[in-house]
C-alpha distance (Angstrom), angle and dihedral (degrees) to the residues before:
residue distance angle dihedral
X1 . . .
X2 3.44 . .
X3 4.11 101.1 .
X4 3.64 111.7 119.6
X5 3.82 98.7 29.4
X6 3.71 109.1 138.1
X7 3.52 107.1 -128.7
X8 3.93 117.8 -86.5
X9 4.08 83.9 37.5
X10 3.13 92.7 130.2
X11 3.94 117.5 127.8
X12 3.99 126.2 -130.4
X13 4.05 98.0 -81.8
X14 3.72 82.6 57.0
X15 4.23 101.3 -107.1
X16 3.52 128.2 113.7
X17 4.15 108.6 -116.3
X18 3.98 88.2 2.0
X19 4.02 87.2 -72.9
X20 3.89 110.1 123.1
X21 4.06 107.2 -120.2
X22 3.82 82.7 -128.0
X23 4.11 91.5 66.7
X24 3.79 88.5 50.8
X25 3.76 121.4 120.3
X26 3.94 118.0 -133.3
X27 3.49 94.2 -101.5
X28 3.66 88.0 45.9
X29 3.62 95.9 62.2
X30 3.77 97.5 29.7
X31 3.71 96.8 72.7
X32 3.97 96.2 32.6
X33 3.97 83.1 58.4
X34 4.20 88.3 43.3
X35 3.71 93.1 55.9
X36 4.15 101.3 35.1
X37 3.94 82.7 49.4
X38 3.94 86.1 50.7
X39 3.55 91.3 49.2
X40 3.32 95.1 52.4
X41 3.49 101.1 51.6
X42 3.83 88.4 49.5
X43 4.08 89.1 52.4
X44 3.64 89.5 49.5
X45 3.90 96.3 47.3
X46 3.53 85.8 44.0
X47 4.05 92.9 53.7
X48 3.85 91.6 52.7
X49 4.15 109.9 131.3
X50 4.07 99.7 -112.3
X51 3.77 86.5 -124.8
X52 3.99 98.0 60.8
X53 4.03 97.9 43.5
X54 3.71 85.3 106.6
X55 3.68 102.2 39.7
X56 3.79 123.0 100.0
X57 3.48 110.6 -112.6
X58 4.03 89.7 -136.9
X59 3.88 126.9 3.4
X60 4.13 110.2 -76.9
X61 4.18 85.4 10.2
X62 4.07 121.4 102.8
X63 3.82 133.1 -98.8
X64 3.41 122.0 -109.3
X65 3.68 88.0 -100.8
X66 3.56 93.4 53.3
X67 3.93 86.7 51.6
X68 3.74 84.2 57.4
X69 3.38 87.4 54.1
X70 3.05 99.8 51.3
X71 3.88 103.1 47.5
X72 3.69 87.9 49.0
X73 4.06 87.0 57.0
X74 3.48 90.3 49.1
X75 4.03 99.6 37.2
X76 4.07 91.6 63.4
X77 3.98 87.3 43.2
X78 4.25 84.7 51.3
X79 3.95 87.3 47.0
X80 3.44 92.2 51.5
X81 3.65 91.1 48.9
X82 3.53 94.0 59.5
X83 3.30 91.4 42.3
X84 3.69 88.7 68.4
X85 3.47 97.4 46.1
X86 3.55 92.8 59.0
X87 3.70 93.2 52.7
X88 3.70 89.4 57.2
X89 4.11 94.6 -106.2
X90 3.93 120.1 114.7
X91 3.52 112.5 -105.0
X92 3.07 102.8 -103.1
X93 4.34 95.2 -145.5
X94 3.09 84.3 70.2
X95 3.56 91.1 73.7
X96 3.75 87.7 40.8
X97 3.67 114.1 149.7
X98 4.36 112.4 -105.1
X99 3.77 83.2 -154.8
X100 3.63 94.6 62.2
X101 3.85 99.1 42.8
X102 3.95 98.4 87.9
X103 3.94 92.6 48.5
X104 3.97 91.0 40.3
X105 4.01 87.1 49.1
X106 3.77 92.0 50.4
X107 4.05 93.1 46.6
X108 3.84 90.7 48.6
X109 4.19 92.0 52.4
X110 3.66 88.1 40.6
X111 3.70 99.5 54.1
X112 4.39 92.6 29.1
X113 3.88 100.3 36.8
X114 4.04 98.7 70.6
X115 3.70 84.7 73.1
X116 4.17 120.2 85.9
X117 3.53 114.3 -97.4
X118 3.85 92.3 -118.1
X119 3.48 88.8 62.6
X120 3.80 92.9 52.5
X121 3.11 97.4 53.1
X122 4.23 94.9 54.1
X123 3.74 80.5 46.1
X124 3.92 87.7 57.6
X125 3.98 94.7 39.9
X126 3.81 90.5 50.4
X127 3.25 96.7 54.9
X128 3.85 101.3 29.7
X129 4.06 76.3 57.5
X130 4.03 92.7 56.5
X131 4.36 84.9 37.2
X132 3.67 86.0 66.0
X133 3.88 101.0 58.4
X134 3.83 86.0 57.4
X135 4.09 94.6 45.7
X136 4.07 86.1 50.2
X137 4.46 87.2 56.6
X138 3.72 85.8 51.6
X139 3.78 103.5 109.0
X140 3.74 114.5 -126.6
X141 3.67 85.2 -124.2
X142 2.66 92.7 63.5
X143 4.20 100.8 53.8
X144 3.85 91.7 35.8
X145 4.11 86.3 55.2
X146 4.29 108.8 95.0
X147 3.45 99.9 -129.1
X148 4.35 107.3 19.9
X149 3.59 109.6 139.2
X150 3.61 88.6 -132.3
X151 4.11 91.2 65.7
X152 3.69 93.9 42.5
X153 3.61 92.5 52.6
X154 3.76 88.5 50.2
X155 3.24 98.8 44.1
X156 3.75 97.2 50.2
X157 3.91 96.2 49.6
X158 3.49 90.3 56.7
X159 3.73 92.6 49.8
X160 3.36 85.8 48.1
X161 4.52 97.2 54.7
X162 4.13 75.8 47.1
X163 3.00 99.2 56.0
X164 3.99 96.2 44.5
X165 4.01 93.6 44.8
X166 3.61 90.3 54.1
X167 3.75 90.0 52.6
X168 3.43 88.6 49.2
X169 4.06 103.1 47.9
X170 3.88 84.9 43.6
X171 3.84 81.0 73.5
X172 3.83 101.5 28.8
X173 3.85 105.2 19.4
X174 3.75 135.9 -115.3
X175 3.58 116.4 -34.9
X176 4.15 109.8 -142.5
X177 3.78 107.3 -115.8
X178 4.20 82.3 -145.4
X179 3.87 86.7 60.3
């Protein structure tokens, strides 16, 4: 099974484990794309110059620190999510209000972002770290089922470290997965 591969573990015939990414089940490839995702966010956090941690990545946008910030905000809410879902309960993010998601975005840099990016990003692998014990309960069920909570709230987070590394190497530049 391919879950916890680090991203770029991928063996000489191209598959992760020897098993062809084509012969993977949803749930499978759902949480090896979650983690290499997470992985490379952290890499590309990681490979921010020390001297543009606190510069906005585009005028009116966030630094990479407030990224940080801003991942780790949303990582505990994500955990807590799952969390839920285990227990049986709706996660109740899910039903998250859009209208609050700019103001709750700004609170969670504002009270986060004071702290150094390095810092962040430990913050982020520690608990990413304890975030994985929970995705690994998640039946696969569950994440092969259209619709679960549990594979929506997967698949969004990792849209979600996409979306930010891209914004992020569109300023500094791809960060090797190998790296």
């Amino acid at each position: 099974m391919p879950f916890g591969r680090r991203a770029g573990g991928r063996d000489a015939t191209g598959s992760a484990g020897g098993q062809s990414e084509h012969d993977w089940s949803d749930a499978q490839r759902l949480r090896y794309w979650w983690q290499a995702e997470r992985d490379l966010l952290l890499k590309t956090l990681s490979a921010v110059p020390e001297d543009q941690t606190d510069q906005p990545l585009s005028e009116g946008g966030w630094s990479p620190t407030g990224i940080a910030a801003h991942r780790l905000f949303w990582e505990a809410e994500e955990r807590a999510a799952i969390e839920e879902h285990l227990g049986g309960a709706f996660p109740s993010l899910l039903d998250f209000p859009t209208r609050r998601i700019d103001s709750t975005n700004a609170a969670a840099v504002a009270s986060l972002g004071d702290r150094r990016l390095s810092a962040l990003v430990r913050a982020l692998q520690d608990l990413r770290g304890r975030t994985v014990t929970l995705v690994e309960r998640i039946p696969d069920a569950d994440l092969n089922s259209q619709g679960n909570p549990a594979r929506i709230l997967l698949g969004v987070a990792l849209e979600h470290d996409r979306e930010h590394r891209r914004e992020m190497e569109a300023k500094f530049g791809p960060t090797s997965p190998d790296e």
